[in-house]
N, C-alpha and C positions, 0 to 999 in steps of 0.2 A: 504494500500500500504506500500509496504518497501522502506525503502532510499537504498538499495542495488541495483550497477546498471549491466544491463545486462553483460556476460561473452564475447566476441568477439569470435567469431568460427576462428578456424586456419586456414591460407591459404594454400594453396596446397604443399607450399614445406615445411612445417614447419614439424618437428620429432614430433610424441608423440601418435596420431591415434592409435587405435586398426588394423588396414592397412595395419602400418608397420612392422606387425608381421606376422611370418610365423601362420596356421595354421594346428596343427599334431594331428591325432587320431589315433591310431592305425598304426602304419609307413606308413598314407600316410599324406603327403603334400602338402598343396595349398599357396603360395607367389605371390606377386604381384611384377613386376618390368618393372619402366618404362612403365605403361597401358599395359603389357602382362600378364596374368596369366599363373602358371607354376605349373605343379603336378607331381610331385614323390611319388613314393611306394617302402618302404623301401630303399628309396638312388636312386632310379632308374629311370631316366626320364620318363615320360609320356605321357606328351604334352604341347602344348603351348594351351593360348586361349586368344581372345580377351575380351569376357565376365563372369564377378566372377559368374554368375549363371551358366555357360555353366563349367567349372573348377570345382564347387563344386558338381553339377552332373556327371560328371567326376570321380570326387575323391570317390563321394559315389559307384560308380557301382565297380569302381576299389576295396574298402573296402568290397563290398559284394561279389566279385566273389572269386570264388575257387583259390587256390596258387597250 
């Protein structure tokens, strides 16, 4: 055993998450605000979502389809 003691997980409103970043591939964007998820392509709104799996499927179909 180590004398090192465990790290405390942050709480909900605390800054620093990988969360609180947008994520961009390719001009498109999935941001989290306020429990809404939000996706843009190239600047462009997309849509809202209530779920990051629902948003990042989303984003991917948006990435794959023809411009």
């Amino acid at each position: 055993m180590t004398d090192k003691q465990p790290m405390p997980l942050k709480s909900r409103g605390e800054k620093g998450s990988f969360m609180d970043r947008p994520v961009q591939r390719g001009g498109v964007q999935v941001r989290e605000r306020n429990g809404i998820w939000e996706v843009e392509v190239d600047g462009k709104f997309r849509g809202d979502y209530c779920q990051k799996e629902h948003a990042l499927s989303a984003a991917a179909l948006h990435k794959l389809s023809p411009r």
